[in-house]
Backbone as JSON Lines, residues from 0, in Angstrom:
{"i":0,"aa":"X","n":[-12.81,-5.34,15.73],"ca":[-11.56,-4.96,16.35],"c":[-10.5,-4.75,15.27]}
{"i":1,"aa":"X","n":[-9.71,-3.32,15.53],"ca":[-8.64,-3.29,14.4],"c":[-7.52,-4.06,15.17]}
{"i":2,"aa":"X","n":[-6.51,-4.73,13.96],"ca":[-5.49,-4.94,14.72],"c":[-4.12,-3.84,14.21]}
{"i":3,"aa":"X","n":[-3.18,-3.83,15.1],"ca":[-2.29,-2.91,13.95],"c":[-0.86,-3.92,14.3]}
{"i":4,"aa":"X","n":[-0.29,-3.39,12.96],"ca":[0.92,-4.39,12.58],"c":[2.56,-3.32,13.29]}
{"i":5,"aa":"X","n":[2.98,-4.01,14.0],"ca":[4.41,-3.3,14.58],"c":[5.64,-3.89,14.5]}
{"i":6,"aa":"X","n":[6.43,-2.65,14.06],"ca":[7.98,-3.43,13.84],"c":[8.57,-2.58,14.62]}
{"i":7,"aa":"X","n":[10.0,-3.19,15.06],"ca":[10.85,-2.82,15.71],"c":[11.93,-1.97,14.82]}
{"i":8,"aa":"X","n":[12.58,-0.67,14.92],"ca":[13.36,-0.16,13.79],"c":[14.6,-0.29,15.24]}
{"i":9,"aa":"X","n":[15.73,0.89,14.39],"ca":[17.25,0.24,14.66],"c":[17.78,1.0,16.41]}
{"i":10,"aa":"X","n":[16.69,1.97,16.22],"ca":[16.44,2.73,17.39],"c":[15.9,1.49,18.99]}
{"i":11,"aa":"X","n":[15.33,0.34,18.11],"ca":[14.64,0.07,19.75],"c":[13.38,0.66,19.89]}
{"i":12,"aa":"X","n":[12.44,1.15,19.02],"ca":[11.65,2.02,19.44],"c":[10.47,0.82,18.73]}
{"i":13,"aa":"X","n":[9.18,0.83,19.32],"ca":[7.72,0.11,18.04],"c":[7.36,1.17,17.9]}
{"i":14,"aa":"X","n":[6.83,1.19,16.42],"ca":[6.59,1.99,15.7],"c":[5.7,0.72,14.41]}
{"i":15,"aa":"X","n":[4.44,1.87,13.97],"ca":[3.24,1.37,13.42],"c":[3.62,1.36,11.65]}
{"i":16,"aa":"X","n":[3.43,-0.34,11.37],"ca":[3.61,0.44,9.84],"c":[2.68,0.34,8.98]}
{"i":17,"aa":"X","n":[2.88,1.16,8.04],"ca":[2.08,1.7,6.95],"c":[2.07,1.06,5.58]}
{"i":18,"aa":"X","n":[0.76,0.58,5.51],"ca":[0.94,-0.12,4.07],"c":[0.0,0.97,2.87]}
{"i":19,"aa":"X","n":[1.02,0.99,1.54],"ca":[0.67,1.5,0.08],"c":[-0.08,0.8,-0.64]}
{"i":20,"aa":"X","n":[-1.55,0.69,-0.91],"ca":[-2.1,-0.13,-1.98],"c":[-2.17,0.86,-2.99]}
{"i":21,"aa":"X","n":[-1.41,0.25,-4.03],"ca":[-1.28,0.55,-5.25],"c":[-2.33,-0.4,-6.35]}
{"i":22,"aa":"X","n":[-2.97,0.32,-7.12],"ca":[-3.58,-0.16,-8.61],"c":[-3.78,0.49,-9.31]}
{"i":23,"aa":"X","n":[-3.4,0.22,-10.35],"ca":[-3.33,0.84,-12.01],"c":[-3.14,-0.44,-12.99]}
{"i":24,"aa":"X","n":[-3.33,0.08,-13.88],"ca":[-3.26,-1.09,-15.23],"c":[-2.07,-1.01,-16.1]}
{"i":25,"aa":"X","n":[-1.82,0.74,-15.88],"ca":[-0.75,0.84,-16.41],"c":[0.49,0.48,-15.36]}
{"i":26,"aa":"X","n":[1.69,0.16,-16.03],"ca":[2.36,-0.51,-15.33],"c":[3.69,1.0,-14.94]}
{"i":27,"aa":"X","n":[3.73,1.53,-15.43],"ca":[4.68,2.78,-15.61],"c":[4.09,3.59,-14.62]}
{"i":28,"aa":"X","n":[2.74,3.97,-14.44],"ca":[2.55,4.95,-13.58],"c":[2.58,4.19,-12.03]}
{"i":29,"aa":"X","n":[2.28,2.41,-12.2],"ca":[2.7,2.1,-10.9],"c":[3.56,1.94,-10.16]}
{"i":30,"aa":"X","n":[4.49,2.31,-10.92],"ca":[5.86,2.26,-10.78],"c":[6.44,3.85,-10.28]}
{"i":31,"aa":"X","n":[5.72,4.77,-11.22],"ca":[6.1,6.5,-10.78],"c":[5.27,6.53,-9.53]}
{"i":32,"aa":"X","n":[4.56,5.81,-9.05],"ca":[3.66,6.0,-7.37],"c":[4.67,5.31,-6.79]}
{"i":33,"aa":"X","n":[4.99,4.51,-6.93],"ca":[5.93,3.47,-5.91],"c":[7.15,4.6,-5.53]}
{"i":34,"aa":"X","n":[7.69,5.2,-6.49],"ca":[9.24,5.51,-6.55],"c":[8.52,6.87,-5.61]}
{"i":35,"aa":"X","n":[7.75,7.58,-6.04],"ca":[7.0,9.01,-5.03],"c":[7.27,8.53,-3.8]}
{"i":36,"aa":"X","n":[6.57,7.22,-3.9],"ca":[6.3,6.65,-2.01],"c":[7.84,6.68,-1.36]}
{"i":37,"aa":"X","n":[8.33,5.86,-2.33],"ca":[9.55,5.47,-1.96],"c":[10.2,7.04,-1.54]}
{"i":38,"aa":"X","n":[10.46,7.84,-2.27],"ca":[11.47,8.84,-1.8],"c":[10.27,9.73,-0.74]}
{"i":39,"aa":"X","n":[9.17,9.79,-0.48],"ca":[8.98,10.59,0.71],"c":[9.36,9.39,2.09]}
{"i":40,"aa":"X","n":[8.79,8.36,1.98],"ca":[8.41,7.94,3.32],"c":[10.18,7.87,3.21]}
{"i":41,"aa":"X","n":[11.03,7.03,2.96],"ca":[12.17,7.04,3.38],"c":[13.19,8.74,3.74]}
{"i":42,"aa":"X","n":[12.52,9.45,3.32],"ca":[13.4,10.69,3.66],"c":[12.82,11.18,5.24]}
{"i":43,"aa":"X","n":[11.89,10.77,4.97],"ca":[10.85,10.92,6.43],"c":[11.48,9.4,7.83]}
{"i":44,"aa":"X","n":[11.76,8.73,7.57],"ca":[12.05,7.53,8.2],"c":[10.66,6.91,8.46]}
{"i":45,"aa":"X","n":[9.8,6.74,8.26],"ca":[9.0,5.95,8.23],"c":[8.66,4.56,7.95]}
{"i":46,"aa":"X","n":[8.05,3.79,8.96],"ca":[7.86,2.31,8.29],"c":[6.86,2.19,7.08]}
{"i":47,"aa":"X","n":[6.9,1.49,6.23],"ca":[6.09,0.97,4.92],"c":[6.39,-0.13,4.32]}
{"i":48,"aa":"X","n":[5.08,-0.58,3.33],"ca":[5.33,-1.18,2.27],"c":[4.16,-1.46,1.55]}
{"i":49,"aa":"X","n":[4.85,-1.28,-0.4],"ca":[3.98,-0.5,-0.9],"c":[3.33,-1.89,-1.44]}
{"i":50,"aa":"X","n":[2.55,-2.8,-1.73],"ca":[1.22,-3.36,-2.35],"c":[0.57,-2.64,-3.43]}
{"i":51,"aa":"X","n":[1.27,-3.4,-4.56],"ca":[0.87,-3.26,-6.1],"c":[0.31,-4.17,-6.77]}
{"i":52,"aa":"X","n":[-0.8,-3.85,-7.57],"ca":[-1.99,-4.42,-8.34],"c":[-2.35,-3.66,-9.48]}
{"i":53,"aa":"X","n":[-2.66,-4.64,-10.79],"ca":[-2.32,-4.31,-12.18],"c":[-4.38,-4.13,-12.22]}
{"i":54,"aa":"X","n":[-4.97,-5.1,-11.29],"ca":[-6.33,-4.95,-11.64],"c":[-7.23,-5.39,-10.14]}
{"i":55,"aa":"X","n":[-8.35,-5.17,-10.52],"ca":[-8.94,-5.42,-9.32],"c":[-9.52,-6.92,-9.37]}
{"i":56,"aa":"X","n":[-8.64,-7.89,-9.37],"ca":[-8.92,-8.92,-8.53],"c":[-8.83,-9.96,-7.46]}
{"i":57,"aa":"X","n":[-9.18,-10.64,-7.16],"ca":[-9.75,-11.21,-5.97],"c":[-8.45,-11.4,-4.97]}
{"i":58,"aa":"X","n":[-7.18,-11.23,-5.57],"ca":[-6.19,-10.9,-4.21],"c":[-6.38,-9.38,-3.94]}
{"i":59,"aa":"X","n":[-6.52,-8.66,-5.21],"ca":[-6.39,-7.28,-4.59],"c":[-7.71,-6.56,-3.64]}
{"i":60,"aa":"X","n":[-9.04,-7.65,-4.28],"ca":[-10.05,-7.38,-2.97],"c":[-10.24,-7.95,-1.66]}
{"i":61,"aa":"X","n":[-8.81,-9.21,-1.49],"ca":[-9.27,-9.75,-0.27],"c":[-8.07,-8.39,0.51]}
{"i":62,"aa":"X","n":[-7.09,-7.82,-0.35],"ca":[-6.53,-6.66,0.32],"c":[-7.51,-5.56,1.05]}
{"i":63,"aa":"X","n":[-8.37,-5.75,0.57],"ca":[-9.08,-4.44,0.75],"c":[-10.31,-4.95,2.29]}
{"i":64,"aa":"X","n":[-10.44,-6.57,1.93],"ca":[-11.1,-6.75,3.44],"c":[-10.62,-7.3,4.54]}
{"i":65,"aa":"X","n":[-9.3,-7.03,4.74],"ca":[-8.36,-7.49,5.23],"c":[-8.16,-6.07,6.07]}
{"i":66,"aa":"X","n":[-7.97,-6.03,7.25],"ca":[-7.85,-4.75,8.41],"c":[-6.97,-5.09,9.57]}
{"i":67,"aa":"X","n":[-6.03,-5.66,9.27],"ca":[-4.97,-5.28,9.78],"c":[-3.73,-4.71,9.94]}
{"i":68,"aa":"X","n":[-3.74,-3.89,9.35],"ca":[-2.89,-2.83,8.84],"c":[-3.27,-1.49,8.88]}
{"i":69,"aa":"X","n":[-3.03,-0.45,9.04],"ca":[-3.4,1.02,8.42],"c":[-3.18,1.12,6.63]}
{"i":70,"aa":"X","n":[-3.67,1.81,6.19],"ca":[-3.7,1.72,4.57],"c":[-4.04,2.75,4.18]}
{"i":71,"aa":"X","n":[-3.14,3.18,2.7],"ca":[-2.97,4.5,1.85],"c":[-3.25,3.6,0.64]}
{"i":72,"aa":"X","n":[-4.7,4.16,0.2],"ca":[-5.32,3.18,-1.3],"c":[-4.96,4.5,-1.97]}
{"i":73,"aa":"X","n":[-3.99,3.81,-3.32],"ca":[-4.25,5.03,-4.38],"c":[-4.28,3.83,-5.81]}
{"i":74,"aa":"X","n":[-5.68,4.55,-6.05],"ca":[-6.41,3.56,-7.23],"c":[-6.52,4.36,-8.46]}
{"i":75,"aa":"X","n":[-6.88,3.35,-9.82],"ca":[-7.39,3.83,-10.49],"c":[-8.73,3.99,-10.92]}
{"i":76,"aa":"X","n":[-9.0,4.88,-11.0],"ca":[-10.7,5.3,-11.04],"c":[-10.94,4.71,-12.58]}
{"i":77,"aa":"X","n":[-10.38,4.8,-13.37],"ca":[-10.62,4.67,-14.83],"c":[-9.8,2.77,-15.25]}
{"i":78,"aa":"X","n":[-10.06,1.62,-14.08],"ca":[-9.24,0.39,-14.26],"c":[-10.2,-0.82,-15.5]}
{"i":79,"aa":"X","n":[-10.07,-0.91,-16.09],"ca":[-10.9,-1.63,-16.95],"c":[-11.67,-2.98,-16.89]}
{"i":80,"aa":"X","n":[-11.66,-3.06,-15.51],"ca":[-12.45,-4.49,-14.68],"c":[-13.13,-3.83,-13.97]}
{"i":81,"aa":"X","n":[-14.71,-4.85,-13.93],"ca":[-15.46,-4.1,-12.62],"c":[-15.1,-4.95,-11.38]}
{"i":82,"aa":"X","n":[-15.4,-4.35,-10.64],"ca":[-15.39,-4.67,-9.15],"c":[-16.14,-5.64,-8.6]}
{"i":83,"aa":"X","n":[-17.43,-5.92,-9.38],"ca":[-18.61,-6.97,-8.89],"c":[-17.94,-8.23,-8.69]}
């Protein structure tokens, strides 16, 4: 069963929000994803929040088996830890 996470905005209205998993090693480009996120979803009014990780470990994989939320993974393919 999914569950999904709802907030109330200023309207009175529920509305579904959207979580950003962010990982990179570098710390600069996680930061130029955040600020992207940041200026679309807010010009858009959208709910979010962005979830940043320097590497892939064991908080950032219990993120990943964790399903309650909807989720936008933008990873690094090239992160210098394995995954095992």
């Amino acid at each position: 069963m999914v569950k999904f996470t709802i907030a109330k905005c200023e309207r009175k209205e529920w509305f579904l929000v959207l979580d950003f998993v962010v990982c990179d090693d570098n710390e600069g480009l996680r930061r130029s994803v955040s600020n992207i996120i940041d200026s679309f979803m807010m010009k858009n009014n959208y709910a979010y929040k962005i979830k940043s990780y320097s590497d892939y470990n064991e908080k950032f994989m219990k993120e990943i088996d964790s399903f309650n939320r909807q989720k936008i993974y933008i990873l690094d393919i090239e992160a210098q830890q394995n995954l095992v």
